[in-house]
C-alpha positions as CSV (number, residue, x, y, z in Angstrom):
1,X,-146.0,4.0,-219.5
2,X,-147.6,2.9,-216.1
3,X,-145.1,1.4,-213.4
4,X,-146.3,-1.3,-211.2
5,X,-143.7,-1.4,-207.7
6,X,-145.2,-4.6,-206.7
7,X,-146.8,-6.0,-209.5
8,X,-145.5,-9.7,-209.6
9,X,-147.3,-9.7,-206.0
10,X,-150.8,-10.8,-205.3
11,X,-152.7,-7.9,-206.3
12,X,-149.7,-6.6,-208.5
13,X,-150.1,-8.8,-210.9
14,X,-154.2,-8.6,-211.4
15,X,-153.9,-4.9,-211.7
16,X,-150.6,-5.7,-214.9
17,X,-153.1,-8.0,-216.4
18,X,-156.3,-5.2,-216.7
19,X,-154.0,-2.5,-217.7
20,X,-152.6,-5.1,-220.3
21,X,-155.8,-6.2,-221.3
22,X,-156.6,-2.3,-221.6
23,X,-154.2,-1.5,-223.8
24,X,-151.4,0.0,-221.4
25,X,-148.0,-0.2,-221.6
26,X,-146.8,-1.4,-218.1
27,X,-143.6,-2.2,-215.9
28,X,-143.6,-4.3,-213.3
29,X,-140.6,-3.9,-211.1
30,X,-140.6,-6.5,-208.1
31,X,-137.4,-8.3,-206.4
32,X,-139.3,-10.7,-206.0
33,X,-139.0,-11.4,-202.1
34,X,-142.6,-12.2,-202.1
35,X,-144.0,-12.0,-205.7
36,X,-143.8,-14.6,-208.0
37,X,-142.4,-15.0,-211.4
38,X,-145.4,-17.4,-212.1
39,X,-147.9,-14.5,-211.3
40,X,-146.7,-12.8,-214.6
41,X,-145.1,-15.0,-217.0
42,X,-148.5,-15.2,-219.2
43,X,-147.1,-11.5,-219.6
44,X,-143.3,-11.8,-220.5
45,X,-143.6,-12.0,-224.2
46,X,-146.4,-9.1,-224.1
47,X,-145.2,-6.4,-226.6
48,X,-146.5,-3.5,-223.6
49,X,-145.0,-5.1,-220.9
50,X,-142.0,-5.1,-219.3
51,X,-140.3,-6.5,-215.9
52,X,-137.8,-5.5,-213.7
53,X,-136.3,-7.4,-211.1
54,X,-135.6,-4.6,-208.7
55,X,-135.4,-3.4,-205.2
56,X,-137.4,-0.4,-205.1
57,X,-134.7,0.9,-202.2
58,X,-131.7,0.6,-204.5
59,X,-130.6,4.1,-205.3
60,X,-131.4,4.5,-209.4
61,X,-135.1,3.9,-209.1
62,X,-135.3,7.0,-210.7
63,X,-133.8,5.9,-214.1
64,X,-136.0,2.6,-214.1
65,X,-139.4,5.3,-213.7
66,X,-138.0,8.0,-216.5
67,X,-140.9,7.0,-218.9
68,X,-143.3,6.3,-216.2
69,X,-146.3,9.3,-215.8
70,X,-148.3,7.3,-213.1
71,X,-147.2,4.7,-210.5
72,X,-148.8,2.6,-209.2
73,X,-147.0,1.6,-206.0
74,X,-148.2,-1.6,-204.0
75,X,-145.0,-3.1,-202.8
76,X,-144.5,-3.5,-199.4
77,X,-144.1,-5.9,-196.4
78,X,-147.4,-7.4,-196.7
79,X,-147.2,-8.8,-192.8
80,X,-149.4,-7.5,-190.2
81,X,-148.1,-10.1,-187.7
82,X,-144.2,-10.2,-188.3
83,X,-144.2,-5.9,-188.5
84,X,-144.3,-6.8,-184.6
85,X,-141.5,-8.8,-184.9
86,X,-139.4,-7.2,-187.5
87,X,-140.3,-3.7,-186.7
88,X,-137.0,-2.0,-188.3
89,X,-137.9,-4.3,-191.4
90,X,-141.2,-3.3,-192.1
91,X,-140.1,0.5,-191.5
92,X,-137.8,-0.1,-194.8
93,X,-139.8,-2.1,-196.8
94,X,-142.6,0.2,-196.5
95,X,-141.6,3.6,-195.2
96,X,-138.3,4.0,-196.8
97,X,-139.3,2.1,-200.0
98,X,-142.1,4.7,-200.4
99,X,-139.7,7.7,-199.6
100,X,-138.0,6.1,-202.7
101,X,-140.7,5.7,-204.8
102,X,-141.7,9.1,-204.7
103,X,-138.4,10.7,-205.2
104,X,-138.1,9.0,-207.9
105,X,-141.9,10.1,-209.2
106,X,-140.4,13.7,-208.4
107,X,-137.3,14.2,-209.9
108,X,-139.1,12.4,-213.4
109,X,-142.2,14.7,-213.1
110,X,-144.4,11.5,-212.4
111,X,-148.3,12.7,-212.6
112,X,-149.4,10.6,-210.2
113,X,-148.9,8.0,-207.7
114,X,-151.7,5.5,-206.4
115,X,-150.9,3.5,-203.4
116,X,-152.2,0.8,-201.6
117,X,-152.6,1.6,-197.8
118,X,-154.7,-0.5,-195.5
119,X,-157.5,-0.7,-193.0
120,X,-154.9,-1.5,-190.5
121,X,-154.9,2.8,-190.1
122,X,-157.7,3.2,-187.9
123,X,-156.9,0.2,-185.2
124,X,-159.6,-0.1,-183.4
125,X,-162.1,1.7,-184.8
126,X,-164.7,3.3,-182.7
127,X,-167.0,3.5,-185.5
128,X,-168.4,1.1,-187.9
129,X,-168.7,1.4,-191.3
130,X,-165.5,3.2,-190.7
131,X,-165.4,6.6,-192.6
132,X,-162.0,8.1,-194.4
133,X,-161.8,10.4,-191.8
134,X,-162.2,8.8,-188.6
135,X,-159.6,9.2,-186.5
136,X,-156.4,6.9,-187.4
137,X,-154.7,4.8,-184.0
138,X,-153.0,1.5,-185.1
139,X,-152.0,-1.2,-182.9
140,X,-149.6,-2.6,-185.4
141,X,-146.6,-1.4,-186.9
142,X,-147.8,-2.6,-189.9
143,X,-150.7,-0.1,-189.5
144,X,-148.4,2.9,-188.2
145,X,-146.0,2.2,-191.4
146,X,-148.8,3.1,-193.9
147,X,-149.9,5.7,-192.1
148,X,-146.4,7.4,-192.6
149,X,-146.3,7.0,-196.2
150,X,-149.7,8.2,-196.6
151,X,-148.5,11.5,-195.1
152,X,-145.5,11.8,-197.1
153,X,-148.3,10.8,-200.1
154,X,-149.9,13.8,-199.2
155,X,-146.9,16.0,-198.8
156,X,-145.3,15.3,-202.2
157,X,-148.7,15.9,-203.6
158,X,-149.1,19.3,-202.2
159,X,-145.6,20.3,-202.2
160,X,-144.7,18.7,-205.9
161,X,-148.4,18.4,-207.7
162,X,-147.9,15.1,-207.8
163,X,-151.4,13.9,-207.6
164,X,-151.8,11.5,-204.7
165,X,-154.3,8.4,-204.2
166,X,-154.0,6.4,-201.2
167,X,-156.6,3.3,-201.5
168,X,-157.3,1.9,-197.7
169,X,-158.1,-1.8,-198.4
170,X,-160.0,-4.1,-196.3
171,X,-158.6,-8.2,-196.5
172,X,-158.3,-8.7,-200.4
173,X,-158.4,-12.5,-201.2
174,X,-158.4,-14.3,-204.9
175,X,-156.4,-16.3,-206.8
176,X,-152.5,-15.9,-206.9
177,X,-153.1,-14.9,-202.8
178,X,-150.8,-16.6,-200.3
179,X,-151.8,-15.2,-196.9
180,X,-154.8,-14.8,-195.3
181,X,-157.4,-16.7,-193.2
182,X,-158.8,-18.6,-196.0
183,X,-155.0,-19.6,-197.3
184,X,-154.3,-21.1,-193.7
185,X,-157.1,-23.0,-193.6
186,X,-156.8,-24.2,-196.9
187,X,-153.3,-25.5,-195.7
188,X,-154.7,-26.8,-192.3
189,X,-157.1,-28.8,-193.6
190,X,-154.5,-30.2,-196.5
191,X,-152.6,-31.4,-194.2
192,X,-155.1,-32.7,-191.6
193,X,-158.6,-32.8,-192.6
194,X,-160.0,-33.9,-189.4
195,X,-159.0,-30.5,-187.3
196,X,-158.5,-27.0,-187.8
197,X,-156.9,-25.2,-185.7
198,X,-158.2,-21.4,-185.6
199,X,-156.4,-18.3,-184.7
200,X,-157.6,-16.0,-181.5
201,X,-161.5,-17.2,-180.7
202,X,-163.0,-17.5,-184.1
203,X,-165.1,-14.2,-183.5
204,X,-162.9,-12.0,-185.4
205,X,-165.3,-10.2,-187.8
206,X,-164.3,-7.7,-190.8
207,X,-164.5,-7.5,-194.1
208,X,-163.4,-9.5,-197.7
209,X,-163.6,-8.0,-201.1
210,X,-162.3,-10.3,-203.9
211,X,-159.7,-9.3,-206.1
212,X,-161.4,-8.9,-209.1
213,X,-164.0,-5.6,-207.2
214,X,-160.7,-4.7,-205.8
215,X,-158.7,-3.9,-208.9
216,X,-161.9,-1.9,-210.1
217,X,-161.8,0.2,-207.2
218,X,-157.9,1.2,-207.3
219,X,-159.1,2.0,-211.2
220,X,-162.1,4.1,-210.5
221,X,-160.6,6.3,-208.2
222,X,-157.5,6.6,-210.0
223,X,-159.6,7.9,-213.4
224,X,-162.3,9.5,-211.3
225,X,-161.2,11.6,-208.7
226,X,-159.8,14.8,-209.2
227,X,-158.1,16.2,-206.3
228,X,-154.3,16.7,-205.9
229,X,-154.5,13.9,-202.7
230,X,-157.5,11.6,-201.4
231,X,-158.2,8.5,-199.6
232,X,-160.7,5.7,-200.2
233,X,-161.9,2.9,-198.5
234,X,-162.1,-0.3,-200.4
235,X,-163.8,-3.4,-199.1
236,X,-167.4,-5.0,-198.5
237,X,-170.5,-3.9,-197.2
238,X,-170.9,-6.8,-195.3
239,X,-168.4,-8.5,-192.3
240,X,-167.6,-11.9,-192.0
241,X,-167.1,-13.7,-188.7
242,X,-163.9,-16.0,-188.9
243,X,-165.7,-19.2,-187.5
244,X,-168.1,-18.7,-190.5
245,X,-164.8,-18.8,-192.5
246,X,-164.2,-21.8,-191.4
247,X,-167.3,-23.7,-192.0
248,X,-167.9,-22.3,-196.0
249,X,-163.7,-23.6,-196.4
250,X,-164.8,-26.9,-194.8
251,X,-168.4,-27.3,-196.8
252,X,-166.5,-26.3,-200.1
253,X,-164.0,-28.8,-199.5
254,X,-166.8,-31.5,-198.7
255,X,-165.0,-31.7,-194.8
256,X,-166.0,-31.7,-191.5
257,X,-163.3,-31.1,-189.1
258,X,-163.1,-30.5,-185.3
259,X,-162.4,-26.9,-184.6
260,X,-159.7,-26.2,-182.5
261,X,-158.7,-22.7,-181.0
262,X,-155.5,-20.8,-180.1
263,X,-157.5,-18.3,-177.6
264,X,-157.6,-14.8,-176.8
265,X,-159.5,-12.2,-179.2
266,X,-156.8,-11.9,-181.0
267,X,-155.2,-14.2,-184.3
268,X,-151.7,-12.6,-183.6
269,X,-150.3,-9.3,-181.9
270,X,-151.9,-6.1,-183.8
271,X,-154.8,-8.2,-185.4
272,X,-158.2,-6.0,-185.2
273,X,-160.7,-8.4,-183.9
274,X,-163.5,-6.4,-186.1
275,X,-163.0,-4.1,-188.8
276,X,-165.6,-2.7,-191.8
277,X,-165.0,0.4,-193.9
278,X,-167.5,2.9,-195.1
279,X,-167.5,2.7,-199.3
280,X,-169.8,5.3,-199.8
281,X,-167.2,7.7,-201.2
282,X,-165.4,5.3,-203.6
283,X,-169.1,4.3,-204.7
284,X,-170.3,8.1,-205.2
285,X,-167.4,7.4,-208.0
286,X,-169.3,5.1,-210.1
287,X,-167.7,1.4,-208.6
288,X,-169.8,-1.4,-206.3
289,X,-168.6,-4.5,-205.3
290,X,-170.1,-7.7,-207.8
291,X,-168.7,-10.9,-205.9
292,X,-170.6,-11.9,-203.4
293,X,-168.3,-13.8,-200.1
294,X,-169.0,-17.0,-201.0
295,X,-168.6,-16.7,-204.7
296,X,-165.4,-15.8,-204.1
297,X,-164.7,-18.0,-201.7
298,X,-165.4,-21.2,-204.1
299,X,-163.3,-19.3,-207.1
300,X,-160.4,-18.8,-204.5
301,X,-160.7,-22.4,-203.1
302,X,-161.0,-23.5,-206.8
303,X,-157.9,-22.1,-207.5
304,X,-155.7,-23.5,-204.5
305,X,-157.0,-27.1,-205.7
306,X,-155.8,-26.6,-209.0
307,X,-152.4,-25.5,-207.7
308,X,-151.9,-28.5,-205.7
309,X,-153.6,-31.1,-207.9
């Protein structure tokens, strides 16, 4: 059996529904704090699936992973911007939560664990495309938390042979997503389609990979690599700038706001103003990214309509 931590989340649940679709028998265990019920109930009456409405810091997370030889653990406090505010709450959401997860993968002789970290790692990189092993300085807490559980990752994986994947993803947007620049704007321009208002300076530039190339990626490496512990970047080639964002969201959506700005160089405190990952190792494994941007960006948009409509 495959456990998902997470999987009523965002990603979460894309990665239940290929495993599903696979063949897998799979757990989802989420508490839904910011998951969704509605992200999975297609799955409920699945014969190979099963959910759990769980904190993954409650002490018997070990009995819930028993029958579970590979984890997939991707829940966590998803918030760049209120890790700065909240800093002893993103510490136990991710940190802590993490610690649990893998005693629990321990003391049930779990094979493996795969886990979502983040570009966040490297802050401000000095170079770009960013390689696994520049050097890592975050300027979030966010950033800093994922950092510690990829060491203890790596730890358990040397110490235990619990083989350990850590997955450093760039911004991951698609249906079922509920943060992120394109979400805002989305909502902005919903509720005032004559001005958007646009965090930092509106030359923020980084990368966007759409969920469907993103749940490839965390599969490739998991079936591909062979090492007791390794990173990979996942994310696009190519960056986008935030103002160009804003003007696909407002062609898709047939508008043509003013633009308004908030200032500085940065959306909110931690935010990297440019960020683009190296791929080369993940793609050495066999994967390459097959949405285009703006592909994705009319499937996501697509989506939001129907949600509202």
């Amino acid at each position: 059996m495959l456990a998902i931590t997470g999987g009523a989340g965002f990603i979460g649940s894309h990665l239940a529904d290929f495993l599903i679709k696979k063949g897998e028998e799979v757990v989802v265990i989420d508490n839904l704090s910011s998951g969704s019920i509605s992200n999975i109930k297609h799955n409920l009456t699945s014969g190979n699936f099963k959910f759990i409405k769980k904190n993954i810091l409650d002490s018997n997370l070990s009995n819930i992973l028993r029958e579970s030889e590979s984890v997939f653990h991707l829940a966590a406090d998803p918030s760049v911007k209120t890790s700065s505010e909240d800093p002893k709450s993103n510490f136990r959401l991710n940190v802590m939560a993490t610690f649990n997860v893998l005693e629990a993968a321990r003391k049930n002789d779990a094979k493996e664990i795969i886990f979502t970290s983040s570009s966040t790692v490297y802050g401000e990189a000095k170079k770009f495309p960013t390689p696994e092993d520049h050097s890592l300085e975050p300027i979030s807490n966010y950033g800093a938390s994922k950092i510690a559980c990829e060491s203890y990752i790596s730890s358990y994986a040397h110490t235990y042979g619990i083989k350990g994947i850590v997955l450093r993803l760039a911004n991951i947007f698609g249906p079922r997503a509920r943060h992120g620049v394109i979400f805002d704007f989305f909502n902005k321009l919903r509720e005032n389609p004559t001005e958007l208002l646009i965090l930092g300076n509106g030359r923020q530039n980084k990368s966007y990979l759409y969920i469907s190339d993103c749940i490839e990626a965390i599969l490739t490496a998991r079936n591909k690599q062979k090492k007791v512990y390794d990173v990979f970047n996942i994310g696009s080639k190519k960056m986008v700038q935030v103002n160009k964002i804003a003007k696909l969201v407002c062609g898709c959506l047939g508008l043509n706001p003013s633009f308004k700005y908030a200032g500085g160089k940065r959306g909110w405190s931690g935010d990297v103003v440019k960020m683009l990952l190296e791929t080369k190792k993940i793609e050495r494994l066999g994967w390459g990214e097959k949405t285009s941007f703006e592909e994705g960006v009319k499937k996501y948009l697509d989506w939001l309509s129907s949600q509202r409509s």
